[in-house]
N, C-alpha and C positions, 0 to 999 in steps of 0.2 A: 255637397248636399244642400238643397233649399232652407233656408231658416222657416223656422216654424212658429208661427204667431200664438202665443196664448190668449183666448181671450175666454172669461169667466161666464161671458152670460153666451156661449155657445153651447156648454159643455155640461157634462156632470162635474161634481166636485170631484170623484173617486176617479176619472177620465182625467180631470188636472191634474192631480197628485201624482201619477200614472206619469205623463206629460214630463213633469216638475224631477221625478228622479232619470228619464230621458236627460231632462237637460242636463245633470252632472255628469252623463259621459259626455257633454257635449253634441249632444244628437238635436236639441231645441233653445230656441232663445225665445223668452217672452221678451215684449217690446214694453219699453216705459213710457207713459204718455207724454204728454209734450207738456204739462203741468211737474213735473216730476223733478227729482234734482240735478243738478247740477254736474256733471262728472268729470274727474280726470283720466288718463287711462288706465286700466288696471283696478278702478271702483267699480262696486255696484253691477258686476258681472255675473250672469246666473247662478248660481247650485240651488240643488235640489230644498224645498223650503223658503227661496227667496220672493215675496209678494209684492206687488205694488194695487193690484187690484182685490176684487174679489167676484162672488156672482152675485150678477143682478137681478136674480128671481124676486117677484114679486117689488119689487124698485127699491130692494135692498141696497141700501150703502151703510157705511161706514165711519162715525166724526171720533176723531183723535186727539190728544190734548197733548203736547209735549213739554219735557222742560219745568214741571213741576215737582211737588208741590208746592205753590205757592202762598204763603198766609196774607189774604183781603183781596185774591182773584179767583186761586180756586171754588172756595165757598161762592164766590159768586156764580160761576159756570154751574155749579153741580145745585145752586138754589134754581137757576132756571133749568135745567136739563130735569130737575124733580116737578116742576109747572109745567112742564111740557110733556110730562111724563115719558123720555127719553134716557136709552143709555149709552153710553160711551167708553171707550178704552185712553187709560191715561198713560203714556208713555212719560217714565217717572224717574229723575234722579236720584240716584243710590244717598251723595252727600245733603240733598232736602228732605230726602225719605228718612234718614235719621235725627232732622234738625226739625220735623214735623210729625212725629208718629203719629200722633190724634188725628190729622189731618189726613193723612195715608189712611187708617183705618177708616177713618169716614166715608172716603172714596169707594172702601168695597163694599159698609154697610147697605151705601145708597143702592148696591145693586151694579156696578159698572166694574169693568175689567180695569187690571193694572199691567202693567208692563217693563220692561228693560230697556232706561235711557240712557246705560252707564253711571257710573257713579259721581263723572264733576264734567263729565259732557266734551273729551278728545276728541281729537279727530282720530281714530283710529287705523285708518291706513297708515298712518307713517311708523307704525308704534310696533314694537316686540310682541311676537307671541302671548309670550307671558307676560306684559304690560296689558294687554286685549283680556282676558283672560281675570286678571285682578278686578278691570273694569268692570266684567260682568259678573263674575263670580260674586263682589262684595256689594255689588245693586243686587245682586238675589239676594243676598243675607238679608241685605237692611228690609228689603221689603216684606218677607220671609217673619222676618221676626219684629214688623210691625203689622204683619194683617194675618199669616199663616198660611198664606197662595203664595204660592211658586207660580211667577211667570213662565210662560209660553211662549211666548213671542217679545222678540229685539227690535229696537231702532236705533241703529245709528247715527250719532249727531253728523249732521251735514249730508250727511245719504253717502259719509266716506268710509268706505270697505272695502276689502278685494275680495277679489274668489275666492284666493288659497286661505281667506281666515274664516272663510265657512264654516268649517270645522271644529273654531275653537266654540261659536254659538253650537252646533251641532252636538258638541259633548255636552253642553249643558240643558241641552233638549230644547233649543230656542229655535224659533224660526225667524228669519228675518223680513221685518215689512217695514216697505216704502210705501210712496203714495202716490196718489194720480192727481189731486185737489189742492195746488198749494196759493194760497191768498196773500203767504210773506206780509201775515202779522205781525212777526216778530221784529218788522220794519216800522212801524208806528203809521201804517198809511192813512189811519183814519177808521171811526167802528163804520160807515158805511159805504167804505171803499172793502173792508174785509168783507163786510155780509155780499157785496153784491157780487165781488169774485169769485165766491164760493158757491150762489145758486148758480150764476152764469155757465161755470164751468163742472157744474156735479151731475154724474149720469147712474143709472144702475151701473151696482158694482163698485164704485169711488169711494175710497180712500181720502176721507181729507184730513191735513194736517190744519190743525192750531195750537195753538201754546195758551195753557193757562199759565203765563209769567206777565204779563202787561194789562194796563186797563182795560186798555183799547180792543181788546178780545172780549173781555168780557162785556164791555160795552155791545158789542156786535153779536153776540151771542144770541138773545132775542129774537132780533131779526132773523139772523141764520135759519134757527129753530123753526118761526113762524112759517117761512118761506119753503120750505123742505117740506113739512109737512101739507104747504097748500098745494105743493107741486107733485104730492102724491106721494115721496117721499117717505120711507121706514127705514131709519136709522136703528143700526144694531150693532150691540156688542161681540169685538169678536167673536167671541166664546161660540155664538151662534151665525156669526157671519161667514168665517171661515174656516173655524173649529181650531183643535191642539194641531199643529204643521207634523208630527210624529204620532197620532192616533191611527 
């Protein structure tokens, strides 16, 4: 049978979702962009819930922040995304989520989504069940009982997952999202080799990843911001981007 291309800004959402539990019998594969990660075999292979994009109604995308929280970067990302009057989803370490709870809380007062980065940031494909599972289980806690929101949605450090651990996010009502926008900030390329990567390459629907952990993000954050919005650009937080992956 033909593989079947998902793509967000063709469709309804309720037609994706439709699509998305297809794919866990194996009936569709949505494709990952070519900005996207890195894989070995057996990563990052569909079930139902798994995202890299979303829809580009209206030239909706998406900015991500991973790898946080960090104290003397995040405040920075989240004072410009408040100037630009912009929201975001921060895909969040379990063991800075308890080593910052002020800072955590801050993130959701401003108004912006939180998420599941695991708790010290494995690689999880290589890992036990039940090693996967602590992972996520104790980044809900911490986040849980430093803001009162229960994530919704997962990232996997490094985009490393298999299929058959879908399930362990799936018990815990997580969806998992990848991305389509990656500028590998987390390399130190420079703030306006990050900003320029990320207009270059952002479309409706896009997914981009960055990391509030280094300057040099936050340095390029401005720009990014500025840029997005001249290019017509509405950044939004999941919550409204793609909604609960289990509603």
């Amino acid at each position: 049978m033909p593989l079947l291309v998902i793509k967000w800004n063709l469709m309804r959402r309720n037609d994706f979702l439709r699509l998305l539990t297809l794919a866990g019998a194996g009936l569709a594969t949505p494709s990952f962009a070519q900005n996207g990660p890195n894989t070995i075999e057996g990563e990052s292979e569909v079930n139902p819930h798994f995202i890299n994009s979303g829809p580009g109604f209206g030239n909706r995308l998406a900015l991500t922040f991973d790898d946080g929280p960090t104290p003397g970067v995040t405040e920075r990302v989240l004072a410009d995304l408040s100037k630009y009057n912009l929201h975001a989803t921060f895909f969040l370490i379990g063991s800075k989520v308890d080593a910052s709870p002020a800072l955590t809380r801050r993130i959701v007062e401003e108004g912006h989504d939180v998420a599941n980065h695991t708790y010290n940031h494995p690689r999880l494909a290589g890992m036990s069940d039940n090693a996967v599972d602590q992972q996520l289980s104790k980044t809900q806690e911490a986040i849980i009982r430093a803001t009162g929101v229960t994530p919704v949605w997962f990232r996997p450090p490094y985009g490393a997952f298999r299929r058959e651990q879908g399930s362990i996010a799936a018990k815990l009502g997580l969806g998992v999202a990848y991305w389509s926008v990656d500028p590998k900030d987390w390399s130190q390329p420079g703030a306006s080799a990050i900003a320029s990567r990320v207009l270059s390459a952002s479309q409706p629907g896009s997914i981009i990843l960055l990391h509030d952990l280094h300057s040099q993000t936050a340095d390029a954050v401005p720009a990014i911001f500025s840029g997005l919005i001249e290019r017509a650009f509405t950044p939004a937080p999941f919550h409204s981007f793609v909604g609960a992956p289990y509603a």
